[in-house]
C-alpha positions as CSV (number, residue, x, y, z in Angstrom):
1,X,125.7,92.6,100.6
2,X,126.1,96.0,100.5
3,X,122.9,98.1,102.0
4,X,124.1,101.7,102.5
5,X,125.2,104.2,99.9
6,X,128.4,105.0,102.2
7,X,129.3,101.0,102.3
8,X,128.5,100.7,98.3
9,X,130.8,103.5,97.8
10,X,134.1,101.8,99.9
11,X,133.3,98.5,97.8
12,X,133.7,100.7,94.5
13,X,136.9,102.1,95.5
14,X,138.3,99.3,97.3
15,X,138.4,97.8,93.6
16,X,139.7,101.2,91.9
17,X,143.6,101.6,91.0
18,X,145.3,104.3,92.2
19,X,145.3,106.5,88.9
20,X,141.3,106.2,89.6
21,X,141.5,107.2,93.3
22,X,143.3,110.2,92.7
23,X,140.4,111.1,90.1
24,X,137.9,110.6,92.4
25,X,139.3,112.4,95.5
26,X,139.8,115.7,92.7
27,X,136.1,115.4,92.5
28,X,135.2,114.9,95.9
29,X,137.5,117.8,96.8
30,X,135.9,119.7,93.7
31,X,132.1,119.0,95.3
32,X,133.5,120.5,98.7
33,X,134.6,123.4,97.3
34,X,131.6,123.9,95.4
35,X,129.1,124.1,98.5
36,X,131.6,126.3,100.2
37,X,131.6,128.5,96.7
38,X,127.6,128.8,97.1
39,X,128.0,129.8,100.6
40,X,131.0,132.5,100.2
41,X,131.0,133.1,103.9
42,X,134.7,132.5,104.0
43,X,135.1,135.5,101.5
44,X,134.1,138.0,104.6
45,X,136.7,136.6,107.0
46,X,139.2,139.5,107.8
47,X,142.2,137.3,106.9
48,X,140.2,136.7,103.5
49,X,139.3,140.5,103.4
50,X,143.2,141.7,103.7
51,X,144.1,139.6,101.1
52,X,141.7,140.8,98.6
53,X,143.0,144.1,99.3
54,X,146.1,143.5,99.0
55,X,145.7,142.1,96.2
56,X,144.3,145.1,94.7
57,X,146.9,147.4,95.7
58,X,149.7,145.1,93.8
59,X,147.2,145.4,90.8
60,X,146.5,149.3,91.1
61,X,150.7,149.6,91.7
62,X,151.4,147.5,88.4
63,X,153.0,144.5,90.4
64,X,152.0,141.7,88.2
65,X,153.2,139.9,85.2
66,X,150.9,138.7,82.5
67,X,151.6,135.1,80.9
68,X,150.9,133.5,78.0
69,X,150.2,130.3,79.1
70,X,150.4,128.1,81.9
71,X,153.5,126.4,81.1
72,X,155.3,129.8,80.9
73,X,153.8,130.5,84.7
74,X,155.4,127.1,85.7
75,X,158.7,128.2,83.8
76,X,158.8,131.4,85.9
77,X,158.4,129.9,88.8
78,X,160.9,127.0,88.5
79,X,158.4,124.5,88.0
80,X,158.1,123.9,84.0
81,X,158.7,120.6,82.4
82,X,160.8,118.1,83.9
């Protein structure tokens, strides 16, 4: 019998299919992200910092393309619809 949240957790995937797994490991990955959101230390990292900034200089200089949608992005980018 299961006694430990970590062990109850491996039984309930161990019976998920994959379609399911792939959900859950979004979420776990979308919990991770969230702490590290709260925390924003990363932001202040000098690689972090340069790319803000140059980020901001494409934007001041023009060098951007607006799109409608997302599927347009894709398109531009040789990724749309297959």
């Amino acid at each position: 019998m299961a006694t430990g949240i970590r062990e109850i957790a491996r039984y309930a995937l161990d019976e998920l299919v994959e379609e399911d797994l792939a959900e859950v490991l979004d979420f776990i990955n979308y919990l991770r992200w969230g702490r590290e959101e709260l925390n924003q230390s990363w932001f202040w990292a000098e690689e972090w910092q340069s790319r803000y900034r140059e980020a901001k200089a494409d934007l001041s200089a023009g060098r951007f393309k607006d799109f409608e949608d997302v599927e347009e992005l894709l398109a531009e980018v040789g990724m749309g619809s297959r």
